[in-house]
LOROMAR-504976 format. One record per residue (C-alpha): residue number from 1; y negated, z negated, x; residue in one letter. Coordinates in nm, 3 decimals, m for minus. Layout:
 pos   north      up    east code
 NUM       Y       Z       X    A
...
END
This chain:
 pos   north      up    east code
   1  m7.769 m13.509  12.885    X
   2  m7.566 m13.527  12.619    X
   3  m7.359 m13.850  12.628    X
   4  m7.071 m13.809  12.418    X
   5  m6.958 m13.500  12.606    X
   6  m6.765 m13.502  12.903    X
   7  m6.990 m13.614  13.314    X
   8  m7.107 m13.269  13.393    X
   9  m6.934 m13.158  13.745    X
  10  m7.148 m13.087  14.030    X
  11  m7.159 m12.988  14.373    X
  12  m7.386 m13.042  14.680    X
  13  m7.350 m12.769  14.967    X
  14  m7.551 m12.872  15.289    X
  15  m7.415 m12.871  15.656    X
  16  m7.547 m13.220  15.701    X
  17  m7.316 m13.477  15.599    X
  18  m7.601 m13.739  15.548    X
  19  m7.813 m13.499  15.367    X
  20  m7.437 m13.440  15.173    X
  21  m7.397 m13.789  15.160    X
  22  m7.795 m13.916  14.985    X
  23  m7.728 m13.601  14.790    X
  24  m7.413 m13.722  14.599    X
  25  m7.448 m14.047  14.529    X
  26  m7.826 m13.904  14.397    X
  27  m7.616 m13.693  14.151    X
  28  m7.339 m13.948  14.051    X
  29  m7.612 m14.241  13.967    X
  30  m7.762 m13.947  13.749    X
  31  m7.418 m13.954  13.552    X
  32  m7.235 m13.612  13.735    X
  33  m6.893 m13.658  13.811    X
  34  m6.692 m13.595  14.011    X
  35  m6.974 m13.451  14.263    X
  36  m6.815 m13.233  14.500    X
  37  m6.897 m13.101  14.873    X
  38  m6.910 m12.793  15.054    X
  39  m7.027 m12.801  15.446    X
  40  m7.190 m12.381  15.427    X
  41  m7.148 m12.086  15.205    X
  42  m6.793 m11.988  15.272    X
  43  m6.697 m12.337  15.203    X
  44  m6.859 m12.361  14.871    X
  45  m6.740 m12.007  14.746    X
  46  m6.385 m12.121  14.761    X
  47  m6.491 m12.494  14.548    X
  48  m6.631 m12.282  14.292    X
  49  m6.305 m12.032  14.253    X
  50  m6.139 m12.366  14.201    X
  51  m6.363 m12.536  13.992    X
  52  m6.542 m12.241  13.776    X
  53  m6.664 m12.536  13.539    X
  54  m6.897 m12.689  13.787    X
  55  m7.218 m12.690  13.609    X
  56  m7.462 m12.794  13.861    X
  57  m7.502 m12.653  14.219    X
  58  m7.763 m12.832  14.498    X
  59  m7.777 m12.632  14.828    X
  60  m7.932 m12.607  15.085    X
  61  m8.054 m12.231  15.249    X
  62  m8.049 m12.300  15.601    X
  63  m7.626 m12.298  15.667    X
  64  m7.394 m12.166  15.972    X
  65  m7.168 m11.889  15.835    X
  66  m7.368 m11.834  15.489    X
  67  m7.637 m11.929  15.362    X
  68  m7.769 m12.063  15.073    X
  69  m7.931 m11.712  14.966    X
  70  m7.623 m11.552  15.006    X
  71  m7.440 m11.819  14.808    X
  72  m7.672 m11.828  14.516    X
  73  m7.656 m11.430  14.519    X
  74  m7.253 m11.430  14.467    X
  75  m7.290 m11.766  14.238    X
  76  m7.491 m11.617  14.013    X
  77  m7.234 m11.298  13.945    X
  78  m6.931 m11.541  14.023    X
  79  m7.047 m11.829  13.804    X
  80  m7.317 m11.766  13.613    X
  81  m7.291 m12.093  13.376    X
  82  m7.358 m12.285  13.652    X
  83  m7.715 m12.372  13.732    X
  84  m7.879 m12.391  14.074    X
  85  m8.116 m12.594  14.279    X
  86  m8.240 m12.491  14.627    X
  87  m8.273 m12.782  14.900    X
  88  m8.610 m12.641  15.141    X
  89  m8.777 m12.774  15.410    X
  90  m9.099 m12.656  15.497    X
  91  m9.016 m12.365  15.727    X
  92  m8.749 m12.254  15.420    X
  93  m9.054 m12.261  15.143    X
  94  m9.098 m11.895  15.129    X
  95  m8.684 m11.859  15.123    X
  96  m8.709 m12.109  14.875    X
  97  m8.900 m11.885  14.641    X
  98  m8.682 m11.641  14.696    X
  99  m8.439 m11.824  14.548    X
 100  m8.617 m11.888  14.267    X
 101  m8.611 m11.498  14.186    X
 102  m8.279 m11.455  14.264    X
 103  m8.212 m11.697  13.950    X
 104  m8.250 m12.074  14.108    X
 105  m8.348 m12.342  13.805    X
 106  m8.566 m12.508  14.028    X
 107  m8.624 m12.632  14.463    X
 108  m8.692 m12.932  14.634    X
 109  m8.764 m13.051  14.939    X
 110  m8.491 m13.220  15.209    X
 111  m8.470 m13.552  15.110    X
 112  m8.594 m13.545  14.811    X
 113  m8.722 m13.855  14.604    X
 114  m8.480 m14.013  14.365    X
 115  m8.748 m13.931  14.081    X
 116  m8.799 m13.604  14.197    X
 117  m8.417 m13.531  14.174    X
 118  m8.391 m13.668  13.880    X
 119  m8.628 m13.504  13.658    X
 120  m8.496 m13.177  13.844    X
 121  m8.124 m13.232  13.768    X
 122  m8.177 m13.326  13.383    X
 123  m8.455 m13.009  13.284    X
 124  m8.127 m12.818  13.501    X
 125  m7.844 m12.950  13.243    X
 126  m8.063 m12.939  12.929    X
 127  m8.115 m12.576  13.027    X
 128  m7.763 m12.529  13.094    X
 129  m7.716 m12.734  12.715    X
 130  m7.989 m12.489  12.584    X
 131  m7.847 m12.161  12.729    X
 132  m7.475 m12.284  12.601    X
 133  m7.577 m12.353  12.262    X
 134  m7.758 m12.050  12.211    X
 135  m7.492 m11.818  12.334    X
 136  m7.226 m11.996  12.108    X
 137  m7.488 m11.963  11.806    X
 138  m7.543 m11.608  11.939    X
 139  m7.133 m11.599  11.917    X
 140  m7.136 m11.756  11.553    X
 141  m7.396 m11.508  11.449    X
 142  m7.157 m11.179  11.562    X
 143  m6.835 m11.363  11.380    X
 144  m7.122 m11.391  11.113    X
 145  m7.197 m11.046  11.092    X
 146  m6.868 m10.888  11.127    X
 147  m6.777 m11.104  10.850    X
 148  m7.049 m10.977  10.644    X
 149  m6.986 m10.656  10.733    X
 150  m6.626 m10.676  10.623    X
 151  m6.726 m10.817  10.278    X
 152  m6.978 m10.528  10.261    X
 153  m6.665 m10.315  10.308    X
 154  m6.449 m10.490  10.081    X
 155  m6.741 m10.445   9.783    X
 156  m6.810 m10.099   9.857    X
 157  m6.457 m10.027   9.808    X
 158  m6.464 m10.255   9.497    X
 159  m6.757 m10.080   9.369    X
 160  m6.610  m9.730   9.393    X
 161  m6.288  m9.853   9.217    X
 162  m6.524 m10.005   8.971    X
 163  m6.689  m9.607   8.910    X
 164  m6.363  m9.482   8.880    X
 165  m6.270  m9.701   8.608    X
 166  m6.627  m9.680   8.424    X
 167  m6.590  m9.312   8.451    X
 168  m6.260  m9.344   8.265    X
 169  m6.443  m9.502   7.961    X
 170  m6.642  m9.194   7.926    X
 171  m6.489  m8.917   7.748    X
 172  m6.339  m8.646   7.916    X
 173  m6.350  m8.362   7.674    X
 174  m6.519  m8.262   7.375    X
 175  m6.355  m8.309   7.029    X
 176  m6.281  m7.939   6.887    X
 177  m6.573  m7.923   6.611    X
 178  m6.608  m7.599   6.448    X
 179  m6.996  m7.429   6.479    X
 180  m7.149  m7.671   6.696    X
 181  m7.163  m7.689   7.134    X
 182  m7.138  m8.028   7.269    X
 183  m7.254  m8.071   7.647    X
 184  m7.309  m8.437   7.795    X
 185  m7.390  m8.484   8.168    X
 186  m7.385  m8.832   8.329    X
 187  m7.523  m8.952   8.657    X
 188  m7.468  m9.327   8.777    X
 189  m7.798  m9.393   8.979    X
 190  m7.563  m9.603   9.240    X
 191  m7.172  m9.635   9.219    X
 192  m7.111  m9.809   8.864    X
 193  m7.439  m9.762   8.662    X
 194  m7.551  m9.897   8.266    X
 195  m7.500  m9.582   8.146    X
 196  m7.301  m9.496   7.847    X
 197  m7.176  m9.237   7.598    X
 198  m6.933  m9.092   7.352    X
 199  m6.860  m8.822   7.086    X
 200  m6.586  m8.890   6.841    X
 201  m6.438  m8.701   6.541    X
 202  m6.416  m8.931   6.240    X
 203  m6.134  m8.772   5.945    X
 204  m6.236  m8.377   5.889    X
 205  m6.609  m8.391   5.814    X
 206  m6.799  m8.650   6.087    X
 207  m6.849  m8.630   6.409    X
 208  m6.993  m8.990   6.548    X
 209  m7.191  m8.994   6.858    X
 210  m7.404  m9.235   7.045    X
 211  m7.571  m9.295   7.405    X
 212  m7.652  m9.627   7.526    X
 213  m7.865  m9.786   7.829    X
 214  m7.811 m10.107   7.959    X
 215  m8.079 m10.306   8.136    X
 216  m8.055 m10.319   8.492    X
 217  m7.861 m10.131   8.763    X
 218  m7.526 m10.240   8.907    X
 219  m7.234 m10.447   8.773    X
 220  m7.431 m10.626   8.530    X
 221  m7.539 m10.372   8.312    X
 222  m7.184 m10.159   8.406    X
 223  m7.054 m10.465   8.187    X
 224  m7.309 m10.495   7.935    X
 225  m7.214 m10.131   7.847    X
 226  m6.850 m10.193   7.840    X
 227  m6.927 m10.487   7.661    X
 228  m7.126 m10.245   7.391    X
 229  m6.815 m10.015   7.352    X
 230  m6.555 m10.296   7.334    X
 231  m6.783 m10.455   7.011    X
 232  m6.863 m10.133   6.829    X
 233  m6.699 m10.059   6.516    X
 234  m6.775  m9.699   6.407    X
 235  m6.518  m9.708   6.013    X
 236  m6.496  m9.914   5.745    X
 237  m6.182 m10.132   5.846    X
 238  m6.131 m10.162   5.436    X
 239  m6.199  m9.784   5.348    X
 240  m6.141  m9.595   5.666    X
 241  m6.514  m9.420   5.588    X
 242  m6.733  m9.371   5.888    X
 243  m6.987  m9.643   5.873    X
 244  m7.404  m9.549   5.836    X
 245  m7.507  m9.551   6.198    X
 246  m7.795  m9.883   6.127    X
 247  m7.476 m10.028   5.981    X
 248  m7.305  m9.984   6.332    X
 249  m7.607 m10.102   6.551    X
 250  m7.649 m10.394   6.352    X
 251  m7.300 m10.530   6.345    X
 252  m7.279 m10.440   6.723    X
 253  m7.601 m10.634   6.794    X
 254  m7.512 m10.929   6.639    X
 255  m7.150 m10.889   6.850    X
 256  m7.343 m10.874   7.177    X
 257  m7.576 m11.152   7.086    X
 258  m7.312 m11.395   7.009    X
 259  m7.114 m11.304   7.307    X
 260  m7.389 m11.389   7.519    X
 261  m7.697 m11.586   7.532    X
 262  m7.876 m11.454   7.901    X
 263  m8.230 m11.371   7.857    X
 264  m8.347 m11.035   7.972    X
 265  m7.972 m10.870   7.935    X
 266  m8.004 m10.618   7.660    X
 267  m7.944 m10.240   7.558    X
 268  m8.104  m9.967   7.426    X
 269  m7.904  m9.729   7.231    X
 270  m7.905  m9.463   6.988    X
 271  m7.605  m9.378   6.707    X
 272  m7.574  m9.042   6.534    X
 273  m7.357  m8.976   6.245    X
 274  m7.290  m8.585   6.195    X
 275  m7.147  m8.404   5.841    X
 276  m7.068  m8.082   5.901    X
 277  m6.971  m8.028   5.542    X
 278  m7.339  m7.997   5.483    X
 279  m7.510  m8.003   5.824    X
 280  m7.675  m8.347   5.769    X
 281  m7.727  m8.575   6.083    X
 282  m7.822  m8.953   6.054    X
 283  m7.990  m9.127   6.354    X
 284  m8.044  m9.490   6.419    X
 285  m8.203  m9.594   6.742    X
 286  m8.253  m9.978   6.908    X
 287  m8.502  m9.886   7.149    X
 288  m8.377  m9.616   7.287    X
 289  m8.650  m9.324   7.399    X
 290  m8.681  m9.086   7.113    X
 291  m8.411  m8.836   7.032    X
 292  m8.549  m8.470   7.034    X
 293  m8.450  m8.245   6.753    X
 294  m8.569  m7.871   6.846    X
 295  m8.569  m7.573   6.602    X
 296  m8.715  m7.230   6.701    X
 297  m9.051  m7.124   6.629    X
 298  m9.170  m7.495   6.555    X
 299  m9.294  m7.835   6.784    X
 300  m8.998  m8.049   6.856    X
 301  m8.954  m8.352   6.602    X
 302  m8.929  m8.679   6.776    X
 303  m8.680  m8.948   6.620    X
 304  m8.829  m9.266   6.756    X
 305  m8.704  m9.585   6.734    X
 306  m8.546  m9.732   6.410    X
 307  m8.487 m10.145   6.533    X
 308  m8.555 m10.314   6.853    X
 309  m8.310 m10.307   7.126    X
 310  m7.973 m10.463   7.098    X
 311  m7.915 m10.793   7.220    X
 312  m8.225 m10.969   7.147    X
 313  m8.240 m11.077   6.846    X
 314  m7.890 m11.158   6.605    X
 315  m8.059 m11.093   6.269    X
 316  m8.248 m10.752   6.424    X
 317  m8.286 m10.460   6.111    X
 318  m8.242 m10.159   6.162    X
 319  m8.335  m9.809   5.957    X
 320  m8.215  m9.489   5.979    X
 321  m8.353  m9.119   5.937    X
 322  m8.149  m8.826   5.840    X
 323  m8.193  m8.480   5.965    X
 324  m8.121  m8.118   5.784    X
 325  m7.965  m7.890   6.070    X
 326  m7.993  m7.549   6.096    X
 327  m7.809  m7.273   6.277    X
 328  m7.990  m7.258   6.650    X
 329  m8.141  m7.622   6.604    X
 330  m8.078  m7.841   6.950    X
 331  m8.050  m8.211   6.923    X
 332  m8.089  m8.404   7.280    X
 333  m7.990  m8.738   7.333    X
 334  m8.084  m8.886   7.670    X
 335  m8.138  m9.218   7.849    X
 336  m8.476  m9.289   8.043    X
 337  m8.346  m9.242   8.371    X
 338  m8.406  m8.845   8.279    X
 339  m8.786  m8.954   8.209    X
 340  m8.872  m9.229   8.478    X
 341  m9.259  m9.244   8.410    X
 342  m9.187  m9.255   8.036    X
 343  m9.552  m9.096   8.036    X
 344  m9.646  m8.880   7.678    X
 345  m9.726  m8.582   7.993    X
 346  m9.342  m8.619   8.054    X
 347  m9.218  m8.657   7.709    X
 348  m9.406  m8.331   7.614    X
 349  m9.311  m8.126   7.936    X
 350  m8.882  m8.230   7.823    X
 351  m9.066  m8.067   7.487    X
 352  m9.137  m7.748   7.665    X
 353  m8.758  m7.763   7.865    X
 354  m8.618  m7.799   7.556    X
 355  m8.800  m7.503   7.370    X
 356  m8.746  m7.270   7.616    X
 357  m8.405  m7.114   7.640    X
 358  m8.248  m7.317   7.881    X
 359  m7.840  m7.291   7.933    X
 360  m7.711  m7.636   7.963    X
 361  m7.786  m8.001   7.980    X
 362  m7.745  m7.952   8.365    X
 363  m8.033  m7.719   8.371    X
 364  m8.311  m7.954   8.148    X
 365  m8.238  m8.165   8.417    X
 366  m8.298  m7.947   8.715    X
 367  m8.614  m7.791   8.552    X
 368  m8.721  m8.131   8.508    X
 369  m8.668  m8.290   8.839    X
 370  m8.775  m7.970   9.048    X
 371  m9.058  m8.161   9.231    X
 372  m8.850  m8.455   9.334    X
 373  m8.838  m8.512   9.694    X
 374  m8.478  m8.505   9.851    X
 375  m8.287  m8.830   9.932    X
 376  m8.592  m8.988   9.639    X
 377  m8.431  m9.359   9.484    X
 378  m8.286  m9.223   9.165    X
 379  m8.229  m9.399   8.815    X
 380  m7.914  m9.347   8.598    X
 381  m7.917  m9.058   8.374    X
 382  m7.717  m8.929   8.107    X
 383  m7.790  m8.618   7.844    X
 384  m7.615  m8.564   7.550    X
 385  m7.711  m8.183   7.427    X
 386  m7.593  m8.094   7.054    X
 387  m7.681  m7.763   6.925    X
 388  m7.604  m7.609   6.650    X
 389  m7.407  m7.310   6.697    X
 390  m7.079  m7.195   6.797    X
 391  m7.012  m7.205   7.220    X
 392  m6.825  m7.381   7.496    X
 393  m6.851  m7.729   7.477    X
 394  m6.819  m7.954   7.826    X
 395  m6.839  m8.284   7.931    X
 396  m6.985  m8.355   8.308    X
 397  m6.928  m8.717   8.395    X
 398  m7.039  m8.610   8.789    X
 399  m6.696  m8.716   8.923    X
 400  m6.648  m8.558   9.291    X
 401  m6.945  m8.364   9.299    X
 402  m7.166  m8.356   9.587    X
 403  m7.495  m8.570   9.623    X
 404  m7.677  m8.258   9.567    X
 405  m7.588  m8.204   9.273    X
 406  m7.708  m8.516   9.154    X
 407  m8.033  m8.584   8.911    X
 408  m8.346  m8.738   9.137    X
 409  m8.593  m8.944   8.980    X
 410  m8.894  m8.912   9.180    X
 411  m9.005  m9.222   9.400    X
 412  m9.242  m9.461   9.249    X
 413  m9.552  m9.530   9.479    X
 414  m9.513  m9.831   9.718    X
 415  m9.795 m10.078   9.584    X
 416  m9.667 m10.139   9.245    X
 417  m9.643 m10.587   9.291    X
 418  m9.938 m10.775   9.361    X
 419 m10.001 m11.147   9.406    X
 420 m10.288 m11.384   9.456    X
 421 m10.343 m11.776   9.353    X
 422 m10.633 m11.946   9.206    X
 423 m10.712 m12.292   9.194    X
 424 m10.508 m12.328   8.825    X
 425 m10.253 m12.050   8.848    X
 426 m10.044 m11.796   9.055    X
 427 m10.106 m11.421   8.942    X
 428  m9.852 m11.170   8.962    X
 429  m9.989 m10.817   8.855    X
 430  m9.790 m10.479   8.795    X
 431  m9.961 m10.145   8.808    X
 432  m9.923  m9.826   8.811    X
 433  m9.544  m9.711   8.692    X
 434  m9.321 m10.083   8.734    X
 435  m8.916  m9.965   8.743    X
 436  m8.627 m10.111   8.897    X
 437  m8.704 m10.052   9.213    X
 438  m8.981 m10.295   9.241    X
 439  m8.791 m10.560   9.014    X
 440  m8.657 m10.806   9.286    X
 441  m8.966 m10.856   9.463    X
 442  m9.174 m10.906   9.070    X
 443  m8.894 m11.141   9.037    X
 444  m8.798 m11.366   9.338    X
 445  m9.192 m11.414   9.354    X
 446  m9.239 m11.507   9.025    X
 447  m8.889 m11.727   9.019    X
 448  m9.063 m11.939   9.354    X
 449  m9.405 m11.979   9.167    X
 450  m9.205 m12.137   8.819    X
 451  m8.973 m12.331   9.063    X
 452  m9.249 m12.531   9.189    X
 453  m9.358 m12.624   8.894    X
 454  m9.662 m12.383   8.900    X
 455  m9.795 m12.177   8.588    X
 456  m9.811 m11.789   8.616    X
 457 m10.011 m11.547   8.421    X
 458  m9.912 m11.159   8.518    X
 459 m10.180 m10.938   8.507    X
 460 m10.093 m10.611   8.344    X
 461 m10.427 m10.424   8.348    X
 462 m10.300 m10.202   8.543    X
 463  m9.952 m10.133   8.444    X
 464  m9.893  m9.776   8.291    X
 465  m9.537  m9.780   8.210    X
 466  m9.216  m9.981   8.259    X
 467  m8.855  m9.929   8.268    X
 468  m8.614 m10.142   8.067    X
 469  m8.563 m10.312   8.416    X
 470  m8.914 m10.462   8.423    X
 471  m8.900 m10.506   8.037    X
 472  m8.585 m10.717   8.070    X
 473  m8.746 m10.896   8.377    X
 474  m9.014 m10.960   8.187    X
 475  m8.836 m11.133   7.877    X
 476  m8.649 m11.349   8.130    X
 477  m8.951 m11.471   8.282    X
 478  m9.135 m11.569   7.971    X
 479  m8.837 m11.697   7.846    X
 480  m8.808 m11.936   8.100    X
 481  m9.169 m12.096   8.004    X
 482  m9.474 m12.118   8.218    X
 483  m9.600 m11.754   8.187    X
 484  m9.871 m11.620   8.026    X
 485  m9.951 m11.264   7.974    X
 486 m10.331 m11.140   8.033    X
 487 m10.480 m10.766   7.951    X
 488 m10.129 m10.593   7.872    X
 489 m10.236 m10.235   7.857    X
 490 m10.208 m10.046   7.516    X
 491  m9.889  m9.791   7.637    X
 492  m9.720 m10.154   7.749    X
 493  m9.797 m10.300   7.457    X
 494  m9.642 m10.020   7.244    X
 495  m9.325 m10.105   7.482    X
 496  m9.291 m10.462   7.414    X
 497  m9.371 m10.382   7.020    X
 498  m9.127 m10.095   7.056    X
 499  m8.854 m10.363   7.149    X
 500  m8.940 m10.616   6.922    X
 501  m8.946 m10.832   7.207    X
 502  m9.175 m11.123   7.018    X
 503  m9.142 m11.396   7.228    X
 504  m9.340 m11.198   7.489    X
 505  m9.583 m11.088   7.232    X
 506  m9.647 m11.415   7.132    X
 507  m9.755 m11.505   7.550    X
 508 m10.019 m11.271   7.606    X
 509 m10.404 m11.417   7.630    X
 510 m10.662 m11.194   7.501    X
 511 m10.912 m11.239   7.733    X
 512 m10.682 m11.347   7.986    X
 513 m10.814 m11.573   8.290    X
 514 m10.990 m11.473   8.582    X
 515 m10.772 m11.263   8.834    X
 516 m10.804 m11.421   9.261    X
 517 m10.810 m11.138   9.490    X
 518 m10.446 m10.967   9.495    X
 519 m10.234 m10.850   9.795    X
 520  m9.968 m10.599   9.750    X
 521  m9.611 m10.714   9.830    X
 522  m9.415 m10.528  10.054    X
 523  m9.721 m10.355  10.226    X
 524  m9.815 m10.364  10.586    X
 525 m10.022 m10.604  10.564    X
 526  m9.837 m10.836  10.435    X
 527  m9.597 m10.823  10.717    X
 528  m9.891 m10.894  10.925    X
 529  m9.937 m11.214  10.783    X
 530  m9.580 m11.276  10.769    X
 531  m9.614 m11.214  11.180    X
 532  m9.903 m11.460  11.222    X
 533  m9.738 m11.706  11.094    X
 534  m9.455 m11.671  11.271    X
 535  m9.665 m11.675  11.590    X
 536  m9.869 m11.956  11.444    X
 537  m9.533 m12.205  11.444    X
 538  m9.411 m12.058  11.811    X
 539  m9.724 m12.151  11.940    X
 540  m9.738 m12.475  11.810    X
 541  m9.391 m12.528  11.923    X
 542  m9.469 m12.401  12.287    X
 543  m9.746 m12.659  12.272    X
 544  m9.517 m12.981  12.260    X
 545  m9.353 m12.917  12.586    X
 546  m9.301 m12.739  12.909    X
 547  m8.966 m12.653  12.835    X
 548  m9.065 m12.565  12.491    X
 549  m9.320 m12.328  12.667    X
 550  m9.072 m12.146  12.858    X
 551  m8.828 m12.136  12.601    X
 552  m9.023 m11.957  12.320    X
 553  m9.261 m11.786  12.616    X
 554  m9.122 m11.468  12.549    X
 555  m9.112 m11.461  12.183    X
 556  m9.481 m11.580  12.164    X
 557  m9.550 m11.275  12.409    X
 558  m9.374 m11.005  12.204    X
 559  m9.562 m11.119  11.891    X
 560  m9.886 m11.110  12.037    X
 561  m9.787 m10.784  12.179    X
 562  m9.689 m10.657  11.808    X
 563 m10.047 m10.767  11.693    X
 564 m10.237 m10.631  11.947    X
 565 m10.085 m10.299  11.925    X
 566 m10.118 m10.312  11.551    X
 567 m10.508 m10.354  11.594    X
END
């Protein structure tokens, strides 16, 4: 018992007053007080309406008027804190395990020994202790989770004012320009997304233009991208001239970089200067996936990258090409969320969209996305469409439209993580297609590993593609120290070369050290060994005690019973 709370109150109900008497005095040298009497059933039922905070009950079953059967059936509705221990003789025994099912802690016999009684009467208060505790943590854990549920609330609500206000940095028309359509369409993957775009007539000749892709998903990169449009500077303060797109990305990077210093934050984006008094567009990209300018009759020219991504580096260069338009010619801007394999396959089938005569930016994305399944995790996507002849011009920013209407990216396959250890190292390898849906598990496992002072290599053998997600997650990691690179695939490679991301470069081990046998996080089996080992500690807790036994019996039981039916 617990002796800094209050004596626990009990109660002895037998019709013999010596019995009564032994009883008592049993209970109060045990620490109860005050113990109270009842002389039958009736007798008792009216102590316990007076005294509902009796926590121990010793009766007998053999009682004039009611007996103790009776009683413990209306105790247990009437008080059911209280716990209960039968007094049987031996013609009672069989009534005595009848008690037991009706809810009794325990029996013993008339006249019990004092050591009998007491181990009896303590196992009955610790239980009562147990039972309280856990329905007042079972109590905390409700307040707990309506709490959390209300704070869910409160963010969701947050979040959706947060869209609302990222949707009003996004332009909501098109600035009149004379011979050319404008069409943008913009899809947040969740409620505020990294996404982020603008057109913008400069004086009577230029229309400026960019598209920009933060790393990430969420508030983070929502802020890196407002963070991107707060820093750019598109004229000459001095002159008033629109400035040479590289001009722009490089002042801008070297803005973001000394505003922040968080490894694996960064952008991709691309910057597009147009003079209409001679049809002339100049492109500089930092990153971004390659800008597609399409011209009847001929392949699609691909403007790749022109400087790494912004962010990474505060003395990146960047060039710049310049294009010669002509009437008919389409120019798509787009962020990878409209390509989430970021395969060569997929790059030439938005080729073929492109070339064929399609309507709208809405409709490269619905030709492209055709196959995705319904309700598939989705990426954010934007699409700026340019072409070069007179026509409506629109801007979608997706504001009240219906989930339906909405790009899908399709899922990713499940097994993407893997993990193993070998006597030197932990091993973390991605493969297949790594995006932002597998980034918190690649991460929190990777995080633990460097925590405890462990070195990691990540295996990338296997890895086809990333998203700027993984490629940020990756630059944070190696950042950190500890990690070593081993057999980066040539189309990763390309990525990391593509981003000017040299620190990571510089960690990769060519040939890299032997890979342990991996497990796939997240799989089934996983969770099987997740459920062994909670079944492992439940048995060895079971083991200490009896009451440990009975307490965890059926949680041992319904484990077992998970494993056997998963056999």
């Amino acid at each position: 018992m617990n002796l800094d709370a209050a004596p626990p109150v009990a109660m002895v109900v037998d019709d013999e007053p010596v019995t009564r008497l032994l009883v008592k005095r049993a209970l109060e040298s045990l620490g109860c007080a005050p113990v109270l009497e009842a002389v039958d059933g009736i007798a008792a039922q009216a102590v316990l309406r007076a005294h509902p905070e009796i926590a121990l009950v010793l009766t007998d079953i053999m009682m004039p008027r009611m007996d103790g059967l009776e009683l413990l059936r209306w105790g247990r509705q009437a008080v059911p804190d209280a716990m209960w221990i039968v007094l049987s003789g031996l013609e009672t025994f069989d009534s005595a395990v009848a008690a037991i099912r009706l809810g009794a802690f325990d029996f013993l016999p008339k006249s019990p020994r004092a050591e009998e009684m007491g181990v009896a009467v303590r196992n009955a208060l610790e239980r009562r202790q147990l039972l309280a505790e856990r329905e007042r943590l079972h109590r905390e854990l409700q307040r707990k989770v309506r709490e959390l549920e209300e704070t869910s609330e409160v963010l969701r609500r947050d979040l959706e004012r947060a869209e609302v206000i990222q949707r009003a940095l996004l332009p909501r028309s098109p600035p009149p320009m004379e011979g050319y359509c404008i069409q943008a369409l913009y899809r947040p993957g969740q409620h505020v997304g990294g996404d982020l775009y603008d057109v913008v007539r400069l004086g009577e000749r230029h229309l400026a233009f960019y598209l920009a892709d933060a790393t990430g998903h969420g508030v983070t990169s929502a802020m890196l991208s407002v963070l991107f449009k707060q820093r750019l500077v598109l004229v000459d303060p001095a002159t008033g001239l629109a400035l040479p797109p590289a001009d722009v990305l490089a002042a801008v990077n070297r803005s973001i970089c000394e505003a922040h210093a968080a490894p694996g934050l960064f952008l991709t984006a691309v910057f597009g200067l147009l003079d209409t008094s001679d049809a002339s567009l100049t492109l500089a990209s930092a990153g971004h996936p390659p800008v597609l300018h399409a011209r009847d009759g001929q392949p699609a020219r691909l403007v790749r990258r022109t400087g790494p991504a912004l962010g990474l580096a505060p003395d990146a260069h960047f060039l710049q090409e310049r294009l010669q338009l002509l009437a008919g010619d389409r120019i798509l801007l787009y962020t990878d969320g409209l390509l989430p394999s970021g395969s060569e396959r997929d790059l030439d089938l938005l080729q073929q969209v492109l070339a064929s005569p399609v309507a709208s930016a809405q409709e490269v994305i619905t030709r492209l996305h055709a196959g995705a399944p319904a309700g598939a995790e989705r990426d954010d996507v934007t699409i700026l469409l340019i072409d070069a002849h007179a026509g409506a011009s629109w801007f979608d920013n997706g504001a009240g439209l219906p989930e339906a209407t909405a790009s899908r990216a399709p899922r990713p396959e499940s097994e993407v993580v893997f993990y193993g250890e070998s006597d030197h190292a932990a091993h973390l390898a991605l493969r297949g297609r790594a995006t932002w849906l597998h980034c918190d598990a690649f991460h929190e496992t990777a995080l633990v590993v460097l925590d405890g002072g462990r070195p990691l290599v990540l295996d990338l053998s296997g890895c086809e593609y990333m998203d700027s997600t993984c490629l940020g997650t990756v630059h944070e990691l190696v950042a950190r120290g500890g990690v070593v690179l081993a057999e980066v695939t040539p189309a990763v490679r390309a990525l990391f070369e593509e981003l000017s991301m040299a620190q990571v470069l510089a960690a990769i081990r060519e040939p890299g050290p032997a890979a342990p046998p991996l497990y796939a996080l997240g799989t089934g089996d996983v969770r099987a060994a997740v459920q062994q080992r909670i079944l492992q500690a439940h048995e060895a807790l079971s083991a200490l005690s009896e009451r440990n036994r009975e307490e965890f019996k059926e949680v041992v039981e319904s484990l077992r019973g998970e494993q056997d039916a998963a056999r």
